[in-house]
MARBA-3410 file (N, C-alpha, C, O; in Angstrom, 1 decimal):
90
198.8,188.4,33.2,198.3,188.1,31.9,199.5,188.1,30.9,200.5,188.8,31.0 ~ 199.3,187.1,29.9,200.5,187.2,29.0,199.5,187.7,28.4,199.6,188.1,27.2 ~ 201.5,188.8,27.0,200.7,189.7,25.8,201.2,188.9,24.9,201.9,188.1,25.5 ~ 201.3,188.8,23.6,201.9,188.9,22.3,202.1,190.2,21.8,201.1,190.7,21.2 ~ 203.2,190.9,22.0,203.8,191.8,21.6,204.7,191.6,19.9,205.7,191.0,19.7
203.7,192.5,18.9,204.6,192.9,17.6,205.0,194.3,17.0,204.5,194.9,16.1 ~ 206.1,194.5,17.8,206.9,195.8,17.4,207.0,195.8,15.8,207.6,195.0,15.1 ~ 206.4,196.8,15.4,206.4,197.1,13.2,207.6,198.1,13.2,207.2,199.1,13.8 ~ 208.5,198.2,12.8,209.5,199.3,12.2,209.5,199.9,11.2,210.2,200.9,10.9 ~ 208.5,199.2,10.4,208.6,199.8,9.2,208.2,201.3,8.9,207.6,201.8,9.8
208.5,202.1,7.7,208.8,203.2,8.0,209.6,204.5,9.1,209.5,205.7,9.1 ~ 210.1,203.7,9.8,211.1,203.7,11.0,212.6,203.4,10.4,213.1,202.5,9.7 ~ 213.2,204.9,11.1,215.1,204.6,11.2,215.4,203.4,11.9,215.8,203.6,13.0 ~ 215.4,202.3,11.4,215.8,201.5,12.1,217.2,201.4,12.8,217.4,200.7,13.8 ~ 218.2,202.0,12.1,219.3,202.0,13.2,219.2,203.3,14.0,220.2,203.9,14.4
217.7,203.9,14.3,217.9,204.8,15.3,217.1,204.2,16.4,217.0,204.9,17.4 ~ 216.6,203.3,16.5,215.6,202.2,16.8,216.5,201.5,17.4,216.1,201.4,18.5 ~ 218.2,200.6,16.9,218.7,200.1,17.8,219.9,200.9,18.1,220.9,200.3,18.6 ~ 220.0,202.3,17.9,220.7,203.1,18.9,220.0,203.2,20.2,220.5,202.7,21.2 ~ 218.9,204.0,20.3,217.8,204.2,21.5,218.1,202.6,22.4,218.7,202.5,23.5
217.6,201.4,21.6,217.5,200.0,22.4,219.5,200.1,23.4,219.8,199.8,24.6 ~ 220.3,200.4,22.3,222.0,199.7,22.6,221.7,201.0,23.9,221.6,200.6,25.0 ~ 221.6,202.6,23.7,222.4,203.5,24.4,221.1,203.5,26.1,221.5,204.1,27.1 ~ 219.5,202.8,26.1,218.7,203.0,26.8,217.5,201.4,27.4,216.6,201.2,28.3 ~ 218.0,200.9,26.4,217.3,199.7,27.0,216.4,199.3,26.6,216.4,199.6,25.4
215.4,198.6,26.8,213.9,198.3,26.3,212.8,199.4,27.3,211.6,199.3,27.2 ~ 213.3,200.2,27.9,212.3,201.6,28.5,211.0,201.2,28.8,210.0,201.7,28.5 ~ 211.4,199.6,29.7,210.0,199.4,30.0,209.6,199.2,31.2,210.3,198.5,31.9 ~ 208.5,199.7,31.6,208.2,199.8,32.8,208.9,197.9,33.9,209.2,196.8,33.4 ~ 208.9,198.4,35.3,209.9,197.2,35.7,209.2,196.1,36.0,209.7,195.0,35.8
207.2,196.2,36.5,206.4,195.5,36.0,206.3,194.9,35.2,205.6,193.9,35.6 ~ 206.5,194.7,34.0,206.8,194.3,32.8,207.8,192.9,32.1,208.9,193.0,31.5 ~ 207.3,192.1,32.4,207.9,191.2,32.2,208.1,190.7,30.6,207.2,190.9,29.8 ~ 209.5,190.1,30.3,209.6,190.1,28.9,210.4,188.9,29.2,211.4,188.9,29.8 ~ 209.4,187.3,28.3,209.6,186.4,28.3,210.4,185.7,27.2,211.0,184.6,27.4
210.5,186.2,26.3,210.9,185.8,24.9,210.6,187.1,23.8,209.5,187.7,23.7 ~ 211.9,187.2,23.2,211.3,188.0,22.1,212.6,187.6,21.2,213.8,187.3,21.6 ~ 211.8,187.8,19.3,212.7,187.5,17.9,212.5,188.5,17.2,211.5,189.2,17.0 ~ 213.4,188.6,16.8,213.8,189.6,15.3,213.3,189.1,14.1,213.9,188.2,13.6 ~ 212.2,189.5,13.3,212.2,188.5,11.8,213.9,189.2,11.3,214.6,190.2,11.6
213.9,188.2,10.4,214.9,188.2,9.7,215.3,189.4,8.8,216.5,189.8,8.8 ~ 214.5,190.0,8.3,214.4,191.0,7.8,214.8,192.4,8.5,215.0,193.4,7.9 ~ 214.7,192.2,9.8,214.7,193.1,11.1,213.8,194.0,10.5,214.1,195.2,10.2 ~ 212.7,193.7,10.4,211.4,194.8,9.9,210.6,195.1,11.1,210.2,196.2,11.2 ~ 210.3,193.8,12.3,209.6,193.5,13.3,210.3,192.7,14.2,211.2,192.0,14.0
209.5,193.0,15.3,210.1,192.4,16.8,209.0,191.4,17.4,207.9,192.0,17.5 ~ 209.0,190.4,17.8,207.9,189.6,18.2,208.3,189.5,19.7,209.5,189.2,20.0 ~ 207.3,189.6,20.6,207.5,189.3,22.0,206.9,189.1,22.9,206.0,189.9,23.1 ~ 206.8,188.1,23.9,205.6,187.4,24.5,206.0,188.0,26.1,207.0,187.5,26.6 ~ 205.3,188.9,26.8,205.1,189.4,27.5,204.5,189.0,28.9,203.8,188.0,28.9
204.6,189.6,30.0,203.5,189.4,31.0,203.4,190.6,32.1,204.4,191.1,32.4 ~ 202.3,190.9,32.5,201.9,192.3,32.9,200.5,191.9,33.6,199.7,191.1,33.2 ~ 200.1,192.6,34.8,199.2,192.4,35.3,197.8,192.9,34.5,196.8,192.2,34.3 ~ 198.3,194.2,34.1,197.1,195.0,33.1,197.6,196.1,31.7,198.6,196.8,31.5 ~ 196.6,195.8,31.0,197.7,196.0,30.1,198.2,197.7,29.7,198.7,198.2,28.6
197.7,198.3,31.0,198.1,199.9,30.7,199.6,200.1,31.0,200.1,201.2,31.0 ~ 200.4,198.9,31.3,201.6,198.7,32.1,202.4,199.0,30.1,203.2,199.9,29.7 ~ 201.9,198.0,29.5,202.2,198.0,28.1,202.1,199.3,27.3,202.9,199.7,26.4 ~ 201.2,199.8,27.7,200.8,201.3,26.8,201.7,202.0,27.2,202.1,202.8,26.4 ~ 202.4,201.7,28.8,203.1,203.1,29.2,204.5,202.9,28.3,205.1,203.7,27.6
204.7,201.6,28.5,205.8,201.1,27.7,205.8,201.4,26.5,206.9,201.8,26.1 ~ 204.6,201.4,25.2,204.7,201.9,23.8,204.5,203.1,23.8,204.2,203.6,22.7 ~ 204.6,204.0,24.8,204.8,205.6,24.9,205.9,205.8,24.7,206.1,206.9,24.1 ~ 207.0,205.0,25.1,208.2,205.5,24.7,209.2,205.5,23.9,210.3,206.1,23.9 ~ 208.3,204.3,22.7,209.0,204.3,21.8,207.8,204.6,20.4,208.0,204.2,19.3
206.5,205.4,20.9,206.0,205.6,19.9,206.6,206.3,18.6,206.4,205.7,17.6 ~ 207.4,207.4,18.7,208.1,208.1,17.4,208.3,207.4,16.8,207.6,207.6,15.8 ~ 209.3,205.9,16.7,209.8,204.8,15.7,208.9,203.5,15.6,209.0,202.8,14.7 ~ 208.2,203.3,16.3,207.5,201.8,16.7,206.2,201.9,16.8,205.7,202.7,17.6 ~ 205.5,200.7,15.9,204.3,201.0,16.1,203.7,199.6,16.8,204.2,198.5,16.5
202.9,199.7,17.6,203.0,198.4,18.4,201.4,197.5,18.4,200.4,197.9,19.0 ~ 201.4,196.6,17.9,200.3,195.6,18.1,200.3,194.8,19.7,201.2,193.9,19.9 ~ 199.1,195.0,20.9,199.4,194.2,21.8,198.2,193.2,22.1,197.1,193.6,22.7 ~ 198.4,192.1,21.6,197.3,190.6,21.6,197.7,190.1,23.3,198.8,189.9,23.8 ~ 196.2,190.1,24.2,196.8,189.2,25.1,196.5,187.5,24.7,195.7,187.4,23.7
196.8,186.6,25.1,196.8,185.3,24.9,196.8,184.5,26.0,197.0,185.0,27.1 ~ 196.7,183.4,25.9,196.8,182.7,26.7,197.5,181.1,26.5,196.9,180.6,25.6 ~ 198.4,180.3,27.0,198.8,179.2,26.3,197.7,178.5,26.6,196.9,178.8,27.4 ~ 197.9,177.2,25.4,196.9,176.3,25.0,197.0,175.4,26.6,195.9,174.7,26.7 ~ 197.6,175.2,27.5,197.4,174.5,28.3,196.1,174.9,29.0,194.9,174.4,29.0
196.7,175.9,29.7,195.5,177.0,30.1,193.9,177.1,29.4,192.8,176.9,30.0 ~ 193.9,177.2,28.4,193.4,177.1,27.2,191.8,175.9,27.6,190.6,176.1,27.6 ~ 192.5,174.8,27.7,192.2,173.5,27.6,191.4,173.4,29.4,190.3,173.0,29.7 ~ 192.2,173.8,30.0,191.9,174.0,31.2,190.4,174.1,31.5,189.5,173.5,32.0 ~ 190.8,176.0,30.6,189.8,176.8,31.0,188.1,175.9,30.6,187.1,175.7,31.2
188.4,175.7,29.5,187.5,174.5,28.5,187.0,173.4,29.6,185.9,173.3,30.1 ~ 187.9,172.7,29.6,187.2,171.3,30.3,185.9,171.1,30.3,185.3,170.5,29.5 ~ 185.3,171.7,31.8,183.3,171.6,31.7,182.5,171.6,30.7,181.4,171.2,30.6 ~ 183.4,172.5,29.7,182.1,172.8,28.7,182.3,172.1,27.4,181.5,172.4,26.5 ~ 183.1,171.3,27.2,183.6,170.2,26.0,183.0,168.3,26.5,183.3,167.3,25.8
END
């Protein structure tokens, strides 16, 4: 399943946020696939499009950066798929 992953920092040390990322990684489970991800400009949030069989793979992963990060996880699906899934009933 793909997620849409939006990391919020706000209210968050954010240079303790990219010490933890520089000195430990993204601490995410190895399941966990991480297809794309952007910084807004602001570096307030992190956007990232994900893939994971279920999505408790994700929760284990926002366990570890609960203290600083608060995490929105949307699963989605691309519009190809999308369209796919649709067909018969359009």
């Amino acid at each position: 399943m793909l997620f849409f992953v939006i990391e919020d920092f706000h209210g968050a040390d954010r240079k303790e946020i990219y010490r933890r990322f520089r000195d430990k990684g993204r601490l995410k489970p190895d399941e966990l696939v991480v297809h794309h991800s952007w910084i807004a400009a602001d570096m307030s949030r992190c956007f990232l499009l994900v893939e994971a069989d279920d999505v408790t793979i994700l929760q284990r992963w926002a366990i570890e950066w609960n203290d600083l990060v608060e995490f929105e996880i949307i699963p989605v699906a691309s519009s190809k798929d999308m369209v796919v899934a649709l067909a018969a009933h359009l």
